[in-house]
py3Dmol code that shows the C-alpha trace and the ligand (Angstrom):
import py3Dmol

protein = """\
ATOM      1  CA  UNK A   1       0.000   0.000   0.000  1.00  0.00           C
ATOM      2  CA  UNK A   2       1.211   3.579  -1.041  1.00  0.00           C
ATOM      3  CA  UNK A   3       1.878   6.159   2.146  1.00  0.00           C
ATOM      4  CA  UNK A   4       0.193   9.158  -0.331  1.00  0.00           C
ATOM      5  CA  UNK A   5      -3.137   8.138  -2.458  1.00  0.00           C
ATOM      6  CA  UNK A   6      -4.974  10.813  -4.682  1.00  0.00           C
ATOM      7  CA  UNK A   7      -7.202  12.479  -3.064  1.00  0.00           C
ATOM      8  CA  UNK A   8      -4.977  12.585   0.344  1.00  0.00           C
ATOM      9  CA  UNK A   9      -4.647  15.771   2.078  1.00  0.00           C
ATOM     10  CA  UNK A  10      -0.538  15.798   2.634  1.00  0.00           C
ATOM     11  CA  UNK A  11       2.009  18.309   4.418  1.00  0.00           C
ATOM     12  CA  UNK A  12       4.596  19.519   2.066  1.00  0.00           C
ATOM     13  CA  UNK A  13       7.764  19.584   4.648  1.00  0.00           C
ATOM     14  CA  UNK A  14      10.788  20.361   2.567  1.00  0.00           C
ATOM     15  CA  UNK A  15      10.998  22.535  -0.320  1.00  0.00           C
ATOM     16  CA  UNK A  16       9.338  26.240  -1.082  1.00  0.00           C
ATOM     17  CA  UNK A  17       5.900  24.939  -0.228  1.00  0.00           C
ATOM     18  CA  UNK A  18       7.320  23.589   3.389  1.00  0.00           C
ATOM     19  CA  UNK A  19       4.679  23.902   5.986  1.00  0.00           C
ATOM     20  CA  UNK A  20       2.383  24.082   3.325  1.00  0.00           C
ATOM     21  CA  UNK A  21      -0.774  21.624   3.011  1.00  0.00           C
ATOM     22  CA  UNK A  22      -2.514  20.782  -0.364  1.00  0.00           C
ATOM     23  CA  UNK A  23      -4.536  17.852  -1.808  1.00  0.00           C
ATOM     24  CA  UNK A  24      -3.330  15.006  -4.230  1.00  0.00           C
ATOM     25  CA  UNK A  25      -3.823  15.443  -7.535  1.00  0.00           C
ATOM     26  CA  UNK A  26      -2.079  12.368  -8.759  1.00  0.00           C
ATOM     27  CA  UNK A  27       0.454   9.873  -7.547  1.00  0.00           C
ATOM     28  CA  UNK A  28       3.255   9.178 -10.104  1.00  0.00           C
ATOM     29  CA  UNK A  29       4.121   5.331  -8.755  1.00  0.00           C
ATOM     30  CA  UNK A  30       7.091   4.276 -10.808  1.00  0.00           C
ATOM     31  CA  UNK A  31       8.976   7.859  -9.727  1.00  0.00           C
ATOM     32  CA  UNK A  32       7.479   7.847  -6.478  1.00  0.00           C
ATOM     33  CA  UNK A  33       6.310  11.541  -7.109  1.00  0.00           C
ATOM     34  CA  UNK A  34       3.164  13.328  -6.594  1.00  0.00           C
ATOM     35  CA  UNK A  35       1.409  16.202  -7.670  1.00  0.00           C
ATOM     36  CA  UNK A  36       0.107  18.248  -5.076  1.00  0.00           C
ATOM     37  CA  UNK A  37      -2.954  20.896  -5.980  1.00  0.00           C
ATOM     38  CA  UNK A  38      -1.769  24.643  -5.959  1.00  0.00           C
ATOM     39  CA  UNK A  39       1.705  23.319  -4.551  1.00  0.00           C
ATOM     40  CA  UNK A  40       5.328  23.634  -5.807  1.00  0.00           C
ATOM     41  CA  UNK A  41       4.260  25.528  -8.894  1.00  0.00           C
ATOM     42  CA  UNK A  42       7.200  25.679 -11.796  1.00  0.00           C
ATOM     43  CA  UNK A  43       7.121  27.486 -14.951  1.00  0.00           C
ATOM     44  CA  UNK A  44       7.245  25.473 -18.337  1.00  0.00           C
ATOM     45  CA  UNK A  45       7.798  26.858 -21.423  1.00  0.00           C
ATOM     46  CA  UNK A  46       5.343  24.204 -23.726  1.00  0.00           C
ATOM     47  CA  UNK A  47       5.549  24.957 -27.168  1.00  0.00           C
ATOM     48  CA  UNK A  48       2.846  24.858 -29.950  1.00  0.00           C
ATOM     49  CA  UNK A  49       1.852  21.705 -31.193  1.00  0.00           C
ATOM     50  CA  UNK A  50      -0.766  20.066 -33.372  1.00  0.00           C
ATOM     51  CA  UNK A  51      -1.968  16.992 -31.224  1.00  0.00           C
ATOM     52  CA  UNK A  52      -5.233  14.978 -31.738  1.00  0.00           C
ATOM     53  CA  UNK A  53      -7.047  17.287 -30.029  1.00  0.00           C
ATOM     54  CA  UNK A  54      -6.432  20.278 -32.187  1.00  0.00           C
ATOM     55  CA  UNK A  55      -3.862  22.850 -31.840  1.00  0.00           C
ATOM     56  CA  UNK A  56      -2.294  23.703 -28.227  1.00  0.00           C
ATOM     57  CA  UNK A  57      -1.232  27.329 -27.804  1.00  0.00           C
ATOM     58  CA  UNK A  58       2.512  28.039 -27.203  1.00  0.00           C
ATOM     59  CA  UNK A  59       3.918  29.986 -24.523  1.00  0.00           C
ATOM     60  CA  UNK A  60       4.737  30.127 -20.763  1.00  0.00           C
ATOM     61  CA  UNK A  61       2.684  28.085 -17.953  1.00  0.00           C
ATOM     62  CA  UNK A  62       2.626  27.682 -13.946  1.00  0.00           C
ATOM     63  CA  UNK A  63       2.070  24.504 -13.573  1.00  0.00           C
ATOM     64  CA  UNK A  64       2.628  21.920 -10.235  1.00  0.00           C
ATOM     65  CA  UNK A  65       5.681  20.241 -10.330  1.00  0.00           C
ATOM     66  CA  UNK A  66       5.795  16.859  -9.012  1.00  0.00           C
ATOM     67  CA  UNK A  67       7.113  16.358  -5.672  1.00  0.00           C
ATOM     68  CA  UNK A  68       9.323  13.381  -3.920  1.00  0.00           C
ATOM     69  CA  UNK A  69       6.934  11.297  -1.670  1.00  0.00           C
ATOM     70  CA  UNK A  70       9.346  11.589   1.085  1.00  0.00           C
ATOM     71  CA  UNK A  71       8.803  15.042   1.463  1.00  0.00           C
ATOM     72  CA  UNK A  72       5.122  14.688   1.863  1.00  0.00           C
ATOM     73  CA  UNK A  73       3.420  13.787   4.846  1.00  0.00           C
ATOM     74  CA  UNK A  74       0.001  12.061   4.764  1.00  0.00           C
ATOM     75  CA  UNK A  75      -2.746  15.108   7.202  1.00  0.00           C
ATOM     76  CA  UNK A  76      -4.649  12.826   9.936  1.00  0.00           C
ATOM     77  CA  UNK A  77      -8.040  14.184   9.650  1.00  0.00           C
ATOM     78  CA  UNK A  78      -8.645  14.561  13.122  1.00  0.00           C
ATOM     79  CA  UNK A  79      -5.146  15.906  14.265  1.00  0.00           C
ATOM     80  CA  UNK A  80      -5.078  18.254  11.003  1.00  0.00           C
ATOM     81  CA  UNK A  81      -1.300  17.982  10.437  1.00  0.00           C
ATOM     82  CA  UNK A  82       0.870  15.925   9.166  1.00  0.00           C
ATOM     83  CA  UNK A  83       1.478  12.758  11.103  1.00  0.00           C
ATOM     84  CA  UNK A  84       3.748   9.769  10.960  1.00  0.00           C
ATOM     85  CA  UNK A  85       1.294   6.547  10.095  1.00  0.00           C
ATOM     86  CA  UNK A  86       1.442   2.961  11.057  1.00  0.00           C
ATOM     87  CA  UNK A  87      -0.551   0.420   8.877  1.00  0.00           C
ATOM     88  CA  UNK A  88      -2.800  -1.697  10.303  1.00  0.00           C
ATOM     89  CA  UNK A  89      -5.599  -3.955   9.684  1.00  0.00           C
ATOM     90  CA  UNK A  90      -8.989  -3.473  10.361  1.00  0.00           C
ATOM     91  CA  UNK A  91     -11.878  -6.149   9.756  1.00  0.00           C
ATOM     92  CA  UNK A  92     -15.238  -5.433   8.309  1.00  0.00           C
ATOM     93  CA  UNK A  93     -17.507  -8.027   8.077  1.00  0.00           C
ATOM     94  CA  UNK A  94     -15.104 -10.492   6.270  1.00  0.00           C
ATOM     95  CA  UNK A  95     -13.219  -7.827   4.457  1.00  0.00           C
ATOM     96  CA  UNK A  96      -9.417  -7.612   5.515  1.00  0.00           C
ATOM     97  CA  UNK A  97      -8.037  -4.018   4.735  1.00  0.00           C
ATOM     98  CA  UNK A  98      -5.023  -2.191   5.533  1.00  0.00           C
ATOM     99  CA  UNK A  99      -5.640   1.334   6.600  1.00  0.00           C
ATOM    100  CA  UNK A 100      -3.334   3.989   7.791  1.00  0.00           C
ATOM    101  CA  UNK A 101      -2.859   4.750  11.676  1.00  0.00           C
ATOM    102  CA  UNK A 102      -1.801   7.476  12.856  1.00  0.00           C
ATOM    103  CA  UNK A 103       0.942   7.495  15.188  1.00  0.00           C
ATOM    104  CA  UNK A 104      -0.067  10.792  17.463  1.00  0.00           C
ATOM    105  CA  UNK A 105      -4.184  10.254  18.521  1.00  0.00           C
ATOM    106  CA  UNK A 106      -4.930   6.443  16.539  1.00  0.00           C
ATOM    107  CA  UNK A 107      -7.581   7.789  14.127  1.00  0.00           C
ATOM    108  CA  UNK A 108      -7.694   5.345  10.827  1.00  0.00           C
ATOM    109  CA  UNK A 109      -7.864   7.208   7.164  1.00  0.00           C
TER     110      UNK A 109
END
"""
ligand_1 = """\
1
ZN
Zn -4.220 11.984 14.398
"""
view = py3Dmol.view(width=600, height=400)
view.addModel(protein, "pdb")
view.setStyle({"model": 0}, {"cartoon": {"style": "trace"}})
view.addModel(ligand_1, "xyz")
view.setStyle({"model": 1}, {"stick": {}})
view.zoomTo()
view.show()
């Protein structure tokens, strides 16, 4: 199981955005990267080009830059900051699944 899913709410803690929280936009796996909403914005120059979906304008973008998993925290949702995790299991009904635990007040997410 993956510390950071989409969707998470994570603490950026090193980097420009450090101390800053944001929500997962998408998890890059095989870099271990993820995009964090409004977070660790870079500028790209993208140039014109003729794709499939017509033509894409030219020019110069903010866009979020991926950032290293290890300097994102997953937020517990009841502490509201970022929090080391254990993983667990938890049982429901007769479904096994691993959940994160967080290390400070036990809350599951
Ligand atoms: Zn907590």
């Amino acid at each position: 199981m993956k510390r950071i899913r989409k969707d998470d709410q994570v603490l950026v803690i090193s980097g420009k955005d450090k101390g800053r929280t944001g929500r997962v936009i998408r998890v890059i796996p095989d870099r271990d990267r993820a995009l964090v909403e409004g977070r660790n914005f870079a500028t790209k120059h993208v140039r014109a080009q003729q794709g499939p979906s017509g033509v894409t304008e030219g020019g110069i973008i903010q866009t979020e830059a991926p950032i290293h998993l290890s300097n994102l925290m997953p937020v517990c949702p009841s502490c509201d900051q970022g929090v080391r995790v254990n993983y667990v299991f938890t049982e429901e009904g007769n479904r096994r699944s691993k959940v994160r635990e967080c290390k400070k007040c036990g809350a599951h997410f």
